[in-house]
Structure formats: C-alpha cells, structure tokens
VOGU-3710 file (C-alpha; in Angstrom, 3 decimals, decimal comma):
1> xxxxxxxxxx> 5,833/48,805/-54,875  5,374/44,816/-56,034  8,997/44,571/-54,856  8,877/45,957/-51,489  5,447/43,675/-50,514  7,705/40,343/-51,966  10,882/41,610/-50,317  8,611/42,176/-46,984  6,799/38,980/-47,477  10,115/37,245/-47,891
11> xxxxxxxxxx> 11,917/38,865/-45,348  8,879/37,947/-42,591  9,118/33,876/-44,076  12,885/34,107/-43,658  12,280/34,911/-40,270  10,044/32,796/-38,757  12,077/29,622/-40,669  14,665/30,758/-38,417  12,597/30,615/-35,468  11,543/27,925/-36,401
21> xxxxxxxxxx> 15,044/25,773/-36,716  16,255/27,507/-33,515  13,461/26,415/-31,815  13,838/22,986/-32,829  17,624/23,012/-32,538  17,129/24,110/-29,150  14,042/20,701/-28,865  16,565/18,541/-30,243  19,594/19,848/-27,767  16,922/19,785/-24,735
31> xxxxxxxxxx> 16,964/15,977/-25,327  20,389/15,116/-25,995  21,360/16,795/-22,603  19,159/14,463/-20,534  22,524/13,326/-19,313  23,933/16,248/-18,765  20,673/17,630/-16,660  21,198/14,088/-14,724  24,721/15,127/-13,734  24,322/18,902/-12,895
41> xxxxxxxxxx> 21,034/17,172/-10,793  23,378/14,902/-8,778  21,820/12,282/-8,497  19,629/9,606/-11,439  15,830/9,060/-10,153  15,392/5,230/-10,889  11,996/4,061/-10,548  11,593/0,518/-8,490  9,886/-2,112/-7,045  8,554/-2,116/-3,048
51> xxxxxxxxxx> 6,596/-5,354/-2,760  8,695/-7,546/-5,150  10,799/-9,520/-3,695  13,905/-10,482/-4,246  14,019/-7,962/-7,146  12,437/-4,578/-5,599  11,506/-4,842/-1,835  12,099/-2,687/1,717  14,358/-4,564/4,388  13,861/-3,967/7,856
61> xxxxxxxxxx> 15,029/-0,423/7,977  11,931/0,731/5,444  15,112/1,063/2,699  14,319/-0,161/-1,120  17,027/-2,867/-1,817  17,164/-5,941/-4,018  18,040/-6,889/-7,674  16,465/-4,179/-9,543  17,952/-1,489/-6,811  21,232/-2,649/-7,529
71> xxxxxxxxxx> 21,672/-2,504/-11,080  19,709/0,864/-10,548  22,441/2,154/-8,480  25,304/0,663/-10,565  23,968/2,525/-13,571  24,248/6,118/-11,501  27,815/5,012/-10,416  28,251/4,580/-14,652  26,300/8,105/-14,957  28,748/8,898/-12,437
81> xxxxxxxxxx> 25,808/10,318/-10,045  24,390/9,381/-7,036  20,682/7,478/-7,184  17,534/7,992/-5,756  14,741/5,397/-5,578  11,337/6,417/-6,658  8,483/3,413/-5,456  6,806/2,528/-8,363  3,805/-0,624/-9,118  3,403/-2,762/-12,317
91> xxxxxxxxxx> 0,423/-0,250/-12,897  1,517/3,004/-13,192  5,818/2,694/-13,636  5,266/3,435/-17,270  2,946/6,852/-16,349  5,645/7,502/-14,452  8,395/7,623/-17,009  6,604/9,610/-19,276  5,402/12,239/-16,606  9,221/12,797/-15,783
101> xxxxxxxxxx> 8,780/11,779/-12,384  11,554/9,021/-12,727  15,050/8,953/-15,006  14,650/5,619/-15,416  12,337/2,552/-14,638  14,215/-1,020/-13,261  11,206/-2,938/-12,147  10,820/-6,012/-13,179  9,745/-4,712/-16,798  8,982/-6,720/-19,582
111> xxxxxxxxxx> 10,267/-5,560/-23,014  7,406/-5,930/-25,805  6,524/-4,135/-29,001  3,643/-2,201/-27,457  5,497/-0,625/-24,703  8,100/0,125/-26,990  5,525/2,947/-28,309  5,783/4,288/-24,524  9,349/4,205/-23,892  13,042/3,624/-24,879
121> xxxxxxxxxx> 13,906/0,187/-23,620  17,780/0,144/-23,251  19,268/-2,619/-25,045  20,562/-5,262/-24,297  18,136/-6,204/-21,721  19,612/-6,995/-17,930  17,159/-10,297/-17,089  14,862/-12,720/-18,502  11,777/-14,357/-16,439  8,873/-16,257/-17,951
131> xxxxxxxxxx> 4,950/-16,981/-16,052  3,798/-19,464/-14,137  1,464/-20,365/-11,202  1,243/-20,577/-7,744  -1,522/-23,266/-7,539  -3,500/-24,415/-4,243  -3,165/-27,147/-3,013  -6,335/-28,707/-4,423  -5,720/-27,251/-7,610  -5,044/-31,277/-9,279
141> xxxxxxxxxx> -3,837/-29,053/-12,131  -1,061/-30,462/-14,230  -0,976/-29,101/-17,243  -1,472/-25,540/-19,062  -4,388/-27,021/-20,730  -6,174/-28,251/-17,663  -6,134/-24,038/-16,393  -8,724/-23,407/-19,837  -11,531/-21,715/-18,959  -10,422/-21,879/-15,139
151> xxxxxxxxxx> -10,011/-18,287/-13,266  -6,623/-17,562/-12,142  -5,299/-14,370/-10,077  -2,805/-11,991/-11,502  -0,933/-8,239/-10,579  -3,045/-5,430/-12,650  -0,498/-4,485/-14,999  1,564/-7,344/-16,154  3,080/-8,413/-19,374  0,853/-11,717/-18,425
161> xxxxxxxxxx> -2,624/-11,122/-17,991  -3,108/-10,501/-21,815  -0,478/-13,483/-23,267  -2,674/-15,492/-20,632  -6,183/-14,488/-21,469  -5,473/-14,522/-25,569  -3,220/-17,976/-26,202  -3,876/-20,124/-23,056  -7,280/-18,815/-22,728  -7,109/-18,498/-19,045
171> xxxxxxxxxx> -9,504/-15,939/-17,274  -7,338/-13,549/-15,450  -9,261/-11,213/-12,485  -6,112/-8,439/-11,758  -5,958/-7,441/-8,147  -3,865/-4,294/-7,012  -0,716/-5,860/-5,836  0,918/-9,003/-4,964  -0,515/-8,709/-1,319  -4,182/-8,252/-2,477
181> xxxxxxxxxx> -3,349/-11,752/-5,196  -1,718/-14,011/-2,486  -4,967/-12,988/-0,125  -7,375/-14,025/-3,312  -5,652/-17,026/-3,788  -5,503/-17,979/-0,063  -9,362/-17,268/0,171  -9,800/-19,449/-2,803  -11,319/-16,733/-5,164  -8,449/-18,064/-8,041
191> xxxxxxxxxx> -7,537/-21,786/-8,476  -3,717/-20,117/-8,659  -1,248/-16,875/-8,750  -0,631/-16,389/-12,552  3,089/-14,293/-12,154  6,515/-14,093/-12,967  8,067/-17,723/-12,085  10,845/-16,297/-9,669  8,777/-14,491/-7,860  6,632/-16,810/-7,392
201> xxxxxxxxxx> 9,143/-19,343/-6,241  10,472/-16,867/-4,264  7,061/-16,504/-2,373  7,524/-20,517/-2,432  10,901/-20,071/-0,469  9,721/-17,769/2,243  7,873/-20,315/4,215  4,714/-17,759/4,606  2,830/-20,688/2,932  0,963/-23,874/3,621
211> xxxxxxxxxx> 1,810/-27,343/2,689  0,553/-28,124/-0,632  0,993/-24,702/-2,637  3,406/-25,209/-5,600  4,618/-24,184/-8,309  4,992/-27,176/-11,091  4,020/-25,937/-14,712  6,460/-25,594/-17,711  7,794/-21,792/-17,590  5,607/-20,028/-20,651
221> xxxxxxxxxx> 6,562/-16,916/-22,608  10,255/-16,273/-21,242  10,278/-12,551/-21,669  13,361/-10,321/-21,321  13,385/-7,435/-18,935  14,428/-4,163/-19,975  15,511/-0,821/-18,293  13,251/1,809/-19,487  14,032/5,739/-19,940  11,599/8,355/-21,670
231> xxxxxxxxxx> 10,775/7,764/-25,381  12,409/11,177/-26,314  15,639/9,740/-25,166  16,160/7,056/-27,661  19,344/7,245/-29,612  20,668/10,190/-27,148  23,507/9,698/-25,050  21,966/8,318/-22,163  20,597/5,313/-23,839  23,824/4,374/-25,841
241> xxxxxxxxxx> 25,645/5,188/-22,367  22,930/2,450/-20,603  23,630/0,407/-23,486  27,322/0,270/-23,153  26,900/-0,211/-19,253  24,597/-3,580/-19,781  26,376/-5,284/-22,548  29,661/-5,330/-20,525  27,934/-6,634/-17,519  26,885/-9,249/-19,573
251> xxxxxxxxxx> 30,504/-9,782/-21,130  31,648/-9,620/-17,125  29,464/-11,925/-15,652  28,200/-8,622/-13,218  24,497/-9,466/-13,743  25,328/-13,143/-12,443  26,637/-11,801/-9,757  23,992/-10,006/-8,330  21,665/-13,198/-9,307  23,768/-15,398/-7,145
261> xxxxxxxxxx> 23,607/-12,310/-4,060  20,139/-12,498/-3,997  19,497/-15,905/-4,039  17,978/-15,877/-7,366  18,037/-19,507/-9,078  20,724/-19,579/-12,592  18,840/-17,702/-15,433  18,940/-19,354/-18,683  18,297/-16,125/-20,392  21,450/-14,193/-18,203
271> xxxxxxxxxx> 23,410/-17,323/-19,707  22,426/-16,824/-23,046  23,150/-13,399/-23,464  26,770/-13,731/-21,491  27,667/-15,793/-24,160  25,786/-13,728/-27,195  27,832/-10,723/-25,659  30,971/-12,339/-25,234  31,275/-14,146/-29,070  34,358/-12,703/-30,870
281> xxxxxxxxxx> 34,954/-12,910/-34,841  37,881/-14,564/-36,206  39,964/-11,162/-35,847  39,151/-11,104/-32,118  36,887/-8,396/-31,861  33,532/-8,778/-30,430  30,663/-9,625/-32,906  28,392/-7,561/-30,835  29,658/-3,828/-31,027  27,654/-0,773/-32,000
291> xxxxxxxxxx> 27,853/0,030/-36,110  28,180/3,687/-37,473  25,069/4,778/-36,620  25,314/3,310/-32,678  22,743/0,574/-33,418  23,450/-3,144/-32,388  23,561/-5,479/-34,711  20,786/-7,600/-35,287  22,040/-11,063/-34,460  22,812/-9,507/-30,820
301> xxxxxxxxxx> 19,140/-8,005/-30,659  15,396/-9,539/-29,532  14,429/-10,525/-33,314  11,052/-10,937/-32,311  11,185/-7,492/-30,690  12,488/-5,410/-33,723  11,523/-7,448/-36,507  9,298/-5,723/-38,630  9,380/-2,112/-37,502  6,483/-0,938/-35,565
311> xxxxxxxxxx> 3,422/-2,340/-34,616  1,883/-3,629/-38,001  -1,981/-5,231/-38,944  -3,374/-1,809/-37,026  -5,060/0,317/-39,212  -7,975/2,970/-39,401  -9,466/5,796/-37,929  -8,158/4,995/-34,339  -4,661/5,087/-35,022  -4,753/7,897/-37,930
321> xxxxxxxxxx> -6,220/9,925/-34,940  -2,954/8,666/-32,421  -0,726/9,272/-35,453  -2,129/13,174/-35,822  -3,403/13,278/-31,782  -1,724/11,407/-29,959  -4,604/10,360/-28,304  -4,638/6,527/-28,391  -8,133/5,121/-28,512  -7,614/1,447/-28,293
331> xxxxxxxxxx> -10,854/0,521/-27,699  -11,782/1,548/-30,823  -8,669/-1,199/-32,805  -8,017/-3,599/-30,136  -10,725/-5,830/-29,867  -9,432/-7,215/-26,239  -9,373/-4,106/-24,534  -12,928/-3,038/-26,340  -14,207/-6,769/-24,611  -12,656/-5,453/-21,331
341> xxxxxxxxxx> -14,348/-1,888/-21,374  -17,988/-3,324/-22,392  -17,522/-6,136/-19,852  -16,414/-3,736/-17,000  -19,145/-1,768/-18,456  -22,131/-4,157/-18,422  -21,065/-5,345/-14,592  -21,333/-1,440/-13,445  -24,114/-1,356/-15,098  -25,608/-4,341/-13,353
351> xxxxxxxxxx> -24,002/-3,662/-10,180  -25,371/0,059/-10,208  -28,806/-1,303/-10,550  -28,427/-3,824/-8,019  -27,791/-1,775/-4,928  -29,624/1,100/-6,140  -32,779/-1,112/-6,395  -31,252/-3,398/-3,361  -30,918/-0,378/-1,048  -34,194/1,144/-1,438
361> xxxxxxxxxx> -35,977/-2,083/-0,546  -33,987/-2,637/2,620  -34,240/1,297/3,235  -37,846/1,208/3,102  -37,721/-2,034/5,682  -35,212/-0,642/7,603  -36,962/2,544/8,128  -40,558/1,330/8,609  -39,574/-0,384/11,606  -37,923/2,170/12,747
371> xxxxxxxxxx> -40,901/4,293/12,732  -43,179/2,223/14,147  -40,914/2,176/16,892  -41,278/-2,189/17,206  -39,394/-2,972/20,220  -36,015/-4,394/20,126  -35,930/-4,412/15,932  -36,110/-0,281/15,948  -32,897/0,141/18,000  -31,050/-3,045/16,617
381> xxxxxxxxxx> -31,767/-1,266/13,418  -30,652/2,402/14,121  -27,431/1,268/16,001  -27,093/-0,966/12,844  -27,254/1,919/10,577  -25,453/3,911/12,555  -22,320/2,003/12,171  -23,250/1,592/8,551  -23,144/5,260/7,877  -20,113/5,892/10,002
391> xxxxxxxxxx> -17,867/2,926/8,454  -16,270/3,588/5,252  -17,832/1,187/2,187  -14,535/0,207/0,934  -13,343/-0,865/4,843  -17,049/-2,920/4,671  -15,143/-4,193/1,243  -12,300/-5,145/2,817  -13,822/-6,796/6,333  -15,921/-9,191/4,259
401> xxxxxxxxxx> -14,145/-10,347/0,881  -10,804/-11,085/2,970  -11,759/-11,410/6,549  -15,327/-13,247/6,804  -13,985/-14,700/3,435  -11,578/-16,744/5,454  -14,284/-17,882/7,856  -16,673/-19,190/5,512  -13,824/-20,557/3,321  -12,945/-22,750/6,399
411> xxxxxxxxxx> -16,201/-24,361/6,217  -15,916/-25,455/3,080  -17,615/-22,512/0,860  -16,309/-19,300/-0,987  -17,691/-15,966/-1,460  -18,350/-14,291/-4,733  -17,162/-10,865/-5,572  -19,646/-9,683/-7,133  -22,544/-10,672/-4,433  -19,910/-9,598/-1,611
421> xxxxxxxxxx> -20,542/-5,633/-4,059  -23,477/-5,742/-4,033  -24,601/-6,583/-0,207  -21,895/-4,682/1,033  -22,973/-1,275/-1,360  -26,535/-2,017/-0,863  -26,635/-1,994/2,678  -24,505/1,075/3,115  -27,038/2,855/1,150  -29,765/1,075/2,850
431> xxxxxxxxxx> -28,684/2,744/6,115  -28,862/6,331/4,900  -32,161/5,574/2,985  -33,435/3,908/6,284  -33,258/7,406/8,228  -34,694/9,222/5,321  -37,911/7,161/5,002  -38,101/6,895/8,953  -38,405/10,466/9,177  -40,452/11,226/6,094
441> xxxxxxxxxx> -43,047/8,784/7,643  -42,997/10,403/10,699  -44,189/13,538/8,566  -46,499/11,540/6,477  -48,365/10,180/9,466  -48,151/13,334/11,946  -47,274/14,121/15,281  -47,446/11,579/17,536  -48,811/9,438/14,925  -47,688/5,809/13,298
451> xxxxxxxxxx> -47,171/5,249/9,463  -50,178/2,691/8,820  -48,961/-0,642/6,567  -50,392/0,317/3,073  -49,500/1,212/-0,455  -50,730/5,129/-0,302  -48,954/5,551/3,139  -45,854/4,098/2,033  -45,456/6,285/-1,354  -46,070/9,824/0,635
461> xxxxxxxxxx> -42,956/8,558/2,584  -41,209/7,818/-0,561  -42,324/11,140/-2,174  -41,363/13,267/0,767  -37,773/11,748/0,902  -37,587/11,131/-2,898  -34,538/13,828/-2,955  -32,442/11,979/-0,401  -33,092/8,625/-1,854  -32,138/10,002/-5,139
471> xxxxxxxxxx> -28,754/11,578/-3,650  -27,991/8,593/-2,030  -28,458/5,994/-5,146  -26,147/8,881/-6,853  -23,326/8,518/-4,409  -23,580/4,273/-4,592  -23,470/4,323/-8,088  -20,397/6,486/-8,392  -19,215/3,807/-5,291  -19,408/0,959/-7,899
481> xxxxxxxxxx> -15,578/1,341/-8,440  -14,366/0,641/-5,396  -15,834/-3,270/-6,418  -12,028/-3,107/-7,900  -10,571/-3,779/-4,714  -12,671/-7,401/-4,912  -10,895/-8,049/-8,474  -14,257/-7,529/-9,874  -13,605/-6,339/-13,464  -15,956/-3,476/-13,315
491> xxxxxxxxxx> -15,652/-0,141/-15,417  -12,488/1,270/-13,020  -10,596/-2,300/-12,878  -11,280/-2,712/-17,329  -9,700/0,911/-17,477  -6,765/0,856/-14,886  -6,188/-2,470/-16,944  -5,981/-0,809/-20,160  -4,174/1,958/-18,990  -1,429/-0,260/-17,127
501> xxxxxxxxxx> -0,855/-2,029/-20,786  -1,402/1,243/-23,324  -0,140/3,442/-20,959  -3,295/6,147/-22,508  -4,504/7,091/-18,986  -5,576/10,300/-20,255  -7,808/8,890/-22,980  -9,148/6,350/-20,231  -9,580/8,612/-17,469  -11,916/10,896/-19,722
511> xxxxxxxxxx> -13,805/8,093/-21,022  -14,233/6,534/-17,715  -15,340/10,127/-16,307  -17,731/10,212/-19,334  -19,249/6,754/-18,656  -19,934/7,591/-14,985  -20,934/11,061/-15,616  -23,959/8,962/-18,247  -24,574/6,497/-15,544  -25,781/9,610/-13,088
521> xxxxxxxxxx> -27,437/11,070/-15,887  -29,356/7,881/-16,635  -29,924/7,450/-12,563  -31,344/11,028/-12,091  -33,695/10,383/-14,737  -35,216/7,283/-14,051  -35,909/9,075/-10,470  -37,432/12,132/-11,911  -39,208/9,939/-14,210  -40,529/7,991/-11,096
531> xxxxxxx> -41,272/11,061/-9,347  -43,585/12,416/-12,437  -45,096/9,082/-12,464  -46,399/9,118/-9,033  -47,154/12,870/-8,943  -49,238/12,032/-11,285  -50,781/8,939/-9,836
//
C-alpha cells in the first residue's frame, strides 16, 4: 500500500516538473521569437521623437522624420519589415517599451546603468551628445561654476536633470516638453535651457530666437545614445541582429551619413566609434567581433557602462523587496528621489493650505457683497465669478504664467510659480465659494432681508454652506497638481520625475494616489473639526 502512495506521489511530482519545463520552454521560446512575431506582424513599431528637432520632429505634412526616424526605418529594412512610428516624450518612452506598445525606442536615449534595469540597450550605441545651456542674454554666465545654486530649466525626463542637480549642483525645475522650457526661459523663470548640446544649437540655428541667447559652456557628461528594445529581449535574436546592424554602420560610415543629411555638426563620439569598429588585428580580422557566447568584447564596449555588473552600493529592505517584488521603492534607497518626493510633498502641502485658506477669505468677500447687493461691486463680482467658474483652472494656469508673464516681464519684473498657484487656484475656488456664502446669507438673514456686518451673522452663513465650502476646498486641493504645468515641483511633477528616471510608475502612481487620498482625509477633517467647533460655540 506504502508503494502505491510513493509511486502516486511520484508519478503526480513527475508531472507537474514537466509542466513545469514546458511551460518555461514555451517562456523562453515566446522571447526568442520576438523577431519572428516582428516579421509575421509586417511591420517593427519604433518609438520616436515629435518635438526634437533635427533628431525626431513632424515636417510640414504632420509626418515624423529626422535622425532618429531614419536609423528607425533602416533597422526594419535590416528586420526586413516595414516601420511604423509610435510618438513618444523623454517621460514616458521607457513605459512604453515595457508596456509593449513599441518594438523599439530611437529617441534621443541616453544609455546609463539605471535604465539598463528597464531595458536592453543594443550595443554598440548609434550617437553620442553631451549637456549644455541655452543661456539669456543677461545670463553674464561663463562658467559651470558660476550656474551653482542658480535655477536652470530642463525636459522632465532627461539623463540631465539628475547629473546636473548632484555634481554641478544646479537647481533644475523640469517642464513638460521643449515648448513649455523655451517659453520658461523666454519669460525669464530659468537663467538658461539645461539640454542636450545639439539640440540646443539646433534651436540656436533656427532663427526663432533673439539676439543675445547662446550657447557657450564646455559640453559636460558626453553620453552615448542607445536603441532600446524590451528587457526580456536581451541576448535573443533581435538584439544580436540590432547589434550586427549598428556596428557595421559604424564600420561604413552610414551613421555619418545621416549626421551630415540633417545638418547635424561632426560628432566626436560617431568618430570615435568608426574607428573603434573599424580596428583590425595583425591577421586582418576585426578586433571588434562577437565571441562564443555573442558578447562584444570589452575593449569595444562603454567600460563605464558594464564595469562592475549591476548597480552596486544599494542595499536593504527596498531592493530585497524589488529583487522578490518587483516593486521598486526608490524612495526608500535613493536619497535624491526621497528629497524630491518630501519636497514636492511639503509644497502641496503648503500650496493646499494656501488656496484652501486663500479661497475662503475671498469667498466670504466675494459673496458678502454680493448679498448686500452694493451697486456696481455685486455685478462686477458675479460676472467675475462667472467666468471664473466657467474657465478651466489649468487654462487660468496657462493665461497668466506664459501670457501676462510676458507682459510684466517686459517691464522689468518676473512672476513666481508658486504665487502665480496659488492666486490662480485660490480665486477659482473663491468664485464657487462666493455663490455659496451669497446664498446662504440670503437664508441667514431672510426674505427680503440683508446679512448685517458681524461675527454671529457671518458664521450662520458659513455654517449653512459649510458642505459646499468643504466640497469645493476638496476639489482645489486635488487641483494642486496641475501647479506642474508652472514647473513647480509639487507632489505630481517629484513623481512624474521619478517615474521618467526609475521607470516604477506603478509604485509612484499608488503612492501619489495614497498621498492625495491623506491630503482629503486630513482636509475633511479639519472641516468637520471646524464644524463641531462652532456647533458647539
């Protein structure tokens, strides 16, 4: 009887092992045929620039074209597919790889250690750029040292906000795009454009800007760019077929080629890796071929990119839980992005408690004199908070940061971000408070009657509209985050940043959900704990 349960047993272990392999047989086949699923598909989905150009960029027709789109089509024509050309934005290009909503990423992509824990980047890499900025022309900045301390503008999401911020000690504030930094820098929020140097003297080039603007530091941290594909793929047969592709366009001069076509100034790092790529050994055959087991060699490789494995001198709870999880905490082992988060944090926090307390104050004014009916001031006011109420807060965002920014920047003055906020949010709350307290006074004093000035009058009003106040400080706080749009590195700018460099939007989006869902939490109860108070008074 023993026998039968062990031969049972055994027979049940056998096969689930089996499962078991076959199932990851089947994983492991899944990812070699990438290339193949590319081929039967047609066509490779190659994520790219739209608003860098000359690398990634739409003509006149509305087409994608530049740089990046044509070494992104060459690579299908090596696939032996057609392409497709997926817009993508330094902030989310990586999110996008993983997701599967691209093939592959060419857009203007640095290659470092951390976003090696994202992706595959192909090797060898197809172009080399380093930073530099595009400073005003009052800027009387020479000198890397002379930016210390000084606040620059930057693109959410590049390689150089963080190299800036931790070795040249520059304070960054990341806008959305390169539109939204050229507008910051033009309304003087930023004493300069802290981006990649071509671009920048690309932007230089066009003639869209004044006399004086230039670009005149040393080029810092030259960074290779790298062709990205999904971290599953590395090894397969798409990357070594990338690979291959790249390292004889370097032998070829290809990659030069296109350079010269878009009117791209020589590369030193293009002409460093021609000739790295094209070195023979004394029996003729190139130094730089792929060993047994399809790797490089070293000497042909980023050193500084592959020396020493992973990423080392992280240890602890946070990344034992990404080893097991995958869920990659970095606030909890990178003490930048913790600084970010708390920062971001504090200035919601302020902000929240600046137009909450800012818009009850002017809703109180707002709708006293509306109720009393003063002549002239009561129908200024409504038609005022009419439009209020009836304009979107972000478009109020927008019409005073960067168009009455320009104004009062002509006259010799500049306006600050995070006083533009809090205005802006506090009288768009204002205006729905106003018509709340104007009609709750109506009720206090009674028909046909007028709301005398004085302290008991004043808190019935509050106390009969105390629920609609409440909603509407609600509804500004939760507004807070559209503050990023003014480069104000509030809670949603700190975690977009994180998430463009750790690509852990998941993590971020929860914790950000969590922090906001507290901040209501904390709002409601201060107003219930106000409304016991003066129940009880």
């Amino acid at each position: 009887m023993r026998t039968i349960v062990w031969f049972r047993l055994g027979r049940h272990v056998g096969l689930a092992l089996l499962a078991v392999a076959v199932w990851l047989h089947g994983a492991g086949q899944a990812a070699a045929d990438r290339l193949d699923e590319i081929r039967e598909r047609g066509h490779l989905i190659a994520g790219v620039k739209a608003d860098y150009r000359p690398f990634g960029f739409r003509d006149e027709d509305g087409d994608l074209v530049g740089y990046d789109t044509d070494v992104a089509r060459a690579l299908a024509d090596a696939v032996g597919v057609s392409v497709r050309f997926t817009p993508v934005t330094s902030a989310n290009r990586l999110q996008k790889l993983q997701r599967g909503e691209v093939d592959i990423v060419v857009a203007t992509l640095g290659d470092t250690r951390g976003r090696r824990e994202l992706v595959t980047m192909i090797e060898p890499q197809y172009y080399g750029d380093g930073v530099n900025v595009l400073l005003r022309p009052d800027a009387r900045v020479s000198d890397w040292e002379e930016l210390r301390g000084r606040t620059v503008c930057s693109v959410q999401g590049s390689l150089w906000n963080r190299l800036a911020r931790e070795r040249l000690l520059v304070e960054t504030i990341s806008l959305n795009s390169t539109r939204e930094a050229a507008l910051a820098l033009r309304n003087a929020h930023c004493v300069g454009w802290l981006y990649d140097e071509v671009n920048l003297l690309n932007e230089l080039a066009s003639g869209d800007w004044e006399e004086g603007y230039h670009v005149s530091l040393p080029t810092r941290f030259v960074s290779p760019w790298a062709v990205a594909i999904a971290k599953e793929e590395a090894g397969g047969r798409l990357d070594r077929l990338l690979g291959n592709t790249l390292a004889r366009w370097h032998r070829d001069g290809f990659l030069q080629q296109l350079e010269e076509r878009w009117g791209l100034p020589p590369s030193p790092y293009l002409r460093r890796a021609r000739l790295i790529w094209q070195e023979t050994d004394g029996s003729g055959e190139l130094v730089c071929r792929r060993d047994d087991t399809g790797k490089w060699p070293l000497a042909c490789r980023e050193v500084a990119l592959v020396a020493g494995g992973e990423l080392g001198g992280v240890s602890g709870v946070s990344l034992m839980l990404r080893e097991a999880t995958g869920l990659d905490v970095s606030l909890i082992y990178d003490p930048q992005d913790r600084d970010i988060f708390l920062f971001g944090l504090f200035l919601t926090v302020a902000l929240s408690v600046v137009t909450v307390v800012g818009s009850i104050a002017l809703g109180v004014l707002f709708g006293w004199v509306i109720h009393r009916r003063i002549p002239v001031a009561a129908a200024l006011l409504q038609g005022f908070c009419a439009v209020l109420r009836m304009t979107p807060p972000l478009l109020q965002l927008y019409v005073v940061f960067f168009g009455l920014g320009g104004v009062v920047l002509a006259l010799g003055f500049s306006l600050d971000a995070f006083t533009v906020a809090s205005v802006v949010l506090s009288l768009y709350a204002a205006a729905s408070n106003a018509v709340s307290f104007s009609l709750a006074a109506d009720v206090a004093a009674g028909e046909g009657e007028r709301l005398r000035f004085g302290i008991a009058e004043f808190r019935r009003a509050l106390w009969l509209c105390h629920a609609a106040v409440m909603g509407n400080s609600i509804n500004i706080v939760k507004a807070t985050g559209m503050a990023s749009t003014l480069a104000l590195p509030e809670l949603v700018h700190a975690s977009t940043s994180i998430v463009a460099e750790k690509g852990n939007d998941a993590v971020m989006m929860n914790l950000l959900l969590i922090c906001y869902f507290l901040l209501v939490i904390g709002t409601v109860r201060a107003f219930r704990r106000w409304e016991h108070r003066d129940h009880a008074s």
